[in-house]
C-alpha positions in Angstrom: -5.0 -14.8 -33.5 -4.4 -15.1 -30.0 -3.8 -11.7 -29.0 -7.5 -11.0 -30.7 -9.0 -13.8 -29.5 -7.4 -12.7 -25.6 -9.0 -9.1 -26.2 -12.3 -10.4 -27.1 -12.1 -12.2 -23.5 -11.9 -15.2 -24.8 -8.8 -18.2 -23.5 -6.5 -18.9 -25.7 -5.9 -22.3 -23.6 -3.1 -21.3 -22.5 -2.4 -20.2 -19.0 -1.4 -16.4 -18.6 1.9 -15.5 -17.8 2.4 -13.7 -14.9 5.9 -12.5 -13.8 7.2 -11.1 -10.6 10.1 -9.6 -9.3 10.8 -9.9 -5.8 13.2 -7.7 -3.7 15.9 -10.5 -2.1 14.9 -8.4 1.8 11.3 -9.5 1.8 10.6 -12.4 4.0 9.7 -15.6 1.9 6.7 -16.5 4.1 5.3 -12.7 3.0 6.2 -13.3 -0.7 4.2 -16.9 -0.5 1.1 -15.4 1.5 0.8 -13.1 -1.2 1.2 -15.0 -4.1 -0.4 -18.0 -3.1 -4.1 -16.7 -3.9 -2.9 -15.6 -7.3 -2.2 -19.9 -7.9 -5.6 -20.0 -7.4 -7.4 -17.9 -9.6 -10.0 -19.3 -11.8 -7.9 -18.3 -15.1 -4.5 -20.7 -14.8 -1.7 -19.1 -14.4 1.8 -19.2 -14.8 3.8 -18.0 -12.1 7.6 -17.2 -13.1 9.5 -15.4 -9.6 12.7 -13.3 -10.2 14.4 -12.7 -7.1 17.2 -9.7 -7.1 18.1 -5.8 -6.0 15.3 -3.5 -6.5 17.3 -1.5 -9.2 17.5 -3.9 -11.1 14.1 -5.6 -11.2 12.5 -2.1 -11.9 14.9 -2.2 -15.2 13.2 -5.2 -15.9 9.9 -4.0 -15.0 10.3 -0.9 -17.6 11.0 -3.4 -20.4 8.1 -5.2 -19.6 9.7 -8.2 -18.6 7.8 -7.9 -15.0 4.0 -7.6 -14.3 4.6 -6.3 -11.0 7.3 -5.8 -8.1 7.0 -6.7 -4.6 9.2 -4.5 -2.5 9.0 -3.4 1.2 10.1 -0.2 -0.1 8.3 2.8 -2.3 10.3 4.0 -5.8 12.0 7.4 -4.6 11.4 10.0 -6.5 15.3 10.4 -7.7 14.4 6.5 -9.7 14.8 7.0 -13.1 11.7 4.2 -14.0 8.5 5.1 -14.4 6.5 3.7 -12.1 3.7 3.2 -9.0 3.8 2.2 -5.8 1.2 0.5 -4.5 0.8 0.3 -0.4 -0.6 -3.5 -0.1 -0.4 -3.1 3.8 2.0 -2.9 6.8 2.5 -4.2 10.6 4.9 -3.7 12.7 7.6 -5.8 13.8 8.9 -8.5 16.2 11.8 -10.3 17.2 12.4 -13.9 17.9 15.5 -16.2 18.7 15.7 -19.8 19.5 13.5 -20.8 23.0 17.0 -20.4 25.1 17.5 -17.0 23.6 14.0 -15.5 24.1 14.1 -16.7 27.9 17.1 -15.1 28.1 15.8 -11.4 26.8 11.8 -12.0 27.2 12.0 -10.0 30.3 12.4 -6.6 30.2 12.2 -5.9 27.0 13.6 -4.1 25.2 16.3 -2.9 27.6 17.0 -6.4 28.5 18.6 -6.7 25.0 21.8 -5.1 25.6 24.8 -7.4 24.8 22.1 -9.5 23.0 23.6 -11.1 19.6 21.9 -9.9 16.4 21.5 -10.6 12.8 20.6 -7.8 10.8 19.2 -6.9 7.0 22.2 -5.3 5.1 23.0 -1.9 5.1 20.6 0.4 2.7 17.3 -1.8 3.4 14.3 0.0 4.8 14.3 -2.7 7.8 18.0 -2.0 8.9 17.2 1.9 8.9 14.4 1.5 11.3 16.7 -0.7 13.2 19.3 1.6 13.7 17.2 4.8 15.1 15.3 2.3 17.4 18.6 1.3 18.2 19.5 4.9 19.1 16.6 6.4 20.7 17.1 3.6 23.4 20.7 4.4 23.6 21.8 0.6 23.2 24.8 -0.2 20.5 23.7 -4.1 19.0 26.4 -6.2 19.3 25.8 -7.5 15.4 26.4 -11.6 15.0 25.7 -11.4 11.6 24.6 -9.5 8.3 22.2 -10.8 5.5 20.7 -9.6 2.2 18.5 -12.9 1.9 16.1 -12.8 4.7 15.2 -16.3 4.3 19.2 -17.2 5.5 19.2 -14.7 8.3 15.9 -16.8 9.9 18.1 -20.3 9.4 20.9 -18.4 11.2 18.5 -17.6 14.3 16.7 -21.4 13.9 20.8 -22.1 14.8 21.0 -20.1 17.6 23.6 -17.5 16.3 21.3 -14.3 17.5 18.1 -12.6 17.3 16.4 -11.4 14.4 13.2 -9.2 13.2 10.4 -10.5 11.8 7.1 -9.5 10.4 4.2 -9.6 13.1 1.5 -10.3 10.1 3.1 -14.0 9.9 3.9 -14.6 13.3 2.9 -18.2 13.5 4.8 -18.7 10.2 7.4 -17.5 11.6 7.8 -19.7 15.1 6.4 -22.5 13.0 8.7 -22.6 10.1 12.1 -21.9 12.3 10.9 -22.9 15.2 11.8 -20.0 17.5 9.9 -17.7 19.7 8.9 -14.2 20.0 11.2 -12.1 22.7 9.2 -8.8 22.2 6.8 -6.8 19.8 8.7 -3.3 18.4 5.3 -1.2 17.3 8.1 1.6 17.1 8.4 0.0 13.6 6.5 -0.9 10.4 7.5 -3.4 7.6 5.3 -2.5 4.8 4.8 -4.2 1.3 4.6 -2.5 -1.7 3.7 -4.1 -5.4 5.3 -1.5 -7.8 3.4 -1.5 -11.2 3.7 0.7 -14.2 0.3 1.3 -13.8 -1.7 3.5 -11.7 -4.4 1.4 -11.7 -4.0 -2.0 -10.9 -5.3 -4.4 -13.9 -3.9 -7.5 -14.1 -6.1 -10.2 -12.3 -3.0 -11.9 -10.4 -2.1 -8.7 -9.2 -5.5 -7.5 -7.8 -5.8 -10.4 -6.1 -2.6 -10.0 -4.7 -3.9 -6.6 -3.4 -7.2 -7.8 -2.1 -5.2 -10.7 -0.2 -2.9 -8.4 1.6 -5.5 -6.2 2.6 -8.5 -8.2 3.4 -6.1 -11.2 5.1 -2.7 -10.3 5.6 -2.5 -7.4 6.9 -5.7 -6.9 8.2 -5.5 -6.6 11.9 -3.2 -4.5 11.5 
C-alpha cells in the first residue's frame, strides 16, 4: 500500500530513506557541504552515511543498498559494477599547516617547501597521485611525517603541528576555521574533484539532485 500510495506521489508519512556511501579520502567538511542541503529538502529525509573503500561501497551500491556514492574519483572502466559517474565539480588545491609552519614556507612557495614535513593521502588515492608528479616536476623529494587514509585524521595531525597537508580550496575557510591553520600556498597544478556515482544516468532521486545543484551552483562555483 505504500509502495502504491509513493508512486501516486503521495507520503506515506514516513521520511524517505536516503543512503550514501562515502569514500574514507574525501574531506568531511566536503561530504557535509554537500549533504547538508539534502537535510533540508521539503520531503523529510532520512540520512543513513556509510563510510569505507570505494570497492566496496560500489558492491553495495549494485545491491541497492546505496542511493548514491560520493567519491573524488570516477569508476574506471576495468570496475566490474555497473555504474555512472557524475562530475559534481572540482577546484584545485591548497596547503595549510599550523600559523608557525606556514610562516615558515609562505615565502617562496613552492620551492620554499623543501625539507618541509608532510602528511599525505595513502597510496592509490587520486590526491596522492597528483601529489607525487607535482612533486616531481619540481624536482623536490617530500620528506613524508605521516600517511592517512581518513582525511579527517590527517587535518588533526596538521592542527598538531606534525606537517603540512592539502586541502580543498572550495572550503578554505572551513578548513583554517575548523583546524585552525593557515594557507602556505595555492597548487592550481592540481584539481580535487567530486564525483556522486549512481546506477543511473540520469540523476532521479530528489536528495541526490540537490546534492548536484548544491555543488554546482555553491560549492564549487567559482571555480
Amino acid at each position: 500500500r505504500e509502495m502504491v500510495e509513493a508512486m501516486k506521489g503521495r507520503s506515506t508519512g514516513r521520511p524517505l530513506r536516503f543512503a550514501v556511501g562515502v569514500a574514507d579520502v574525501l574531506p568531511k567538511l566536503v561530504v557535509y557541504r554537500l549533504l547538508e542541503p539534502a537535510c533540508r529538502l521539503e520531503e523529510p529525509i532520512e540520512l543513513v552515511c556509510h563510510e569505507g573503500k570505494l570497492d566496496s561501497l560500489l558492491a553495495d551500491l549494485a545491491l541497492f543498498n546505496l542511493d548514491v556514492v560520493l567519491s573524488e574519483a570516477p569508476v574506471g572502466a576495468q570496475t566490474r559494477v555497473r555504474a555512472f559517474n557524475h562530475l559534481l565539480g572540482s577546484c584545485d588545491v591548497s596547503v595549510y599547516g599550523t600559523a608557525e609552519l606556514a610562516d615558515r614556507y609562505r615565502r617562496g612557495f613552492p620551492q620554499s617547501l623543501t625539507g618541509a614535513p608532510w602528511l599525505l593521502p595513502t597510496l592509490g588515492t587520486a590526491l596522492r597521485r597528483d601529489l607525487e608528479r607535482w612533486f616531481d616536476a619540481l624536482d623536490m623529494r617530500p620528506r613524508i611525517a605521516g600517511e592517512f587514509a581518513d582525511s579527517g585524521l590527517m587535518k588533526a595531525f596538521g592542527q598538531a603541528g606534525i606537517g603540512l597537508f592539502v586541502g580543498p580550496t572550495a572550503i578554505d575557510a572551513e578548513i583554517r576555521r575548523q583546524y585552525q591553520v593557515a594557507p602556505v600556498g595555492r597548487i592550481e597544478e592540481i584539481r580535487f574533484q567530486c564525483y556522486a556515482i549512481t546506477v543511473e544516468r540520469r540523476l532521479k532521486h530528489p536528495a541526490v539532485l540537490a546534492i548536484s545543484q548544491t555543488a554546482r551552483g555553491a560549492l564549487f562555483s567559482s571555480e
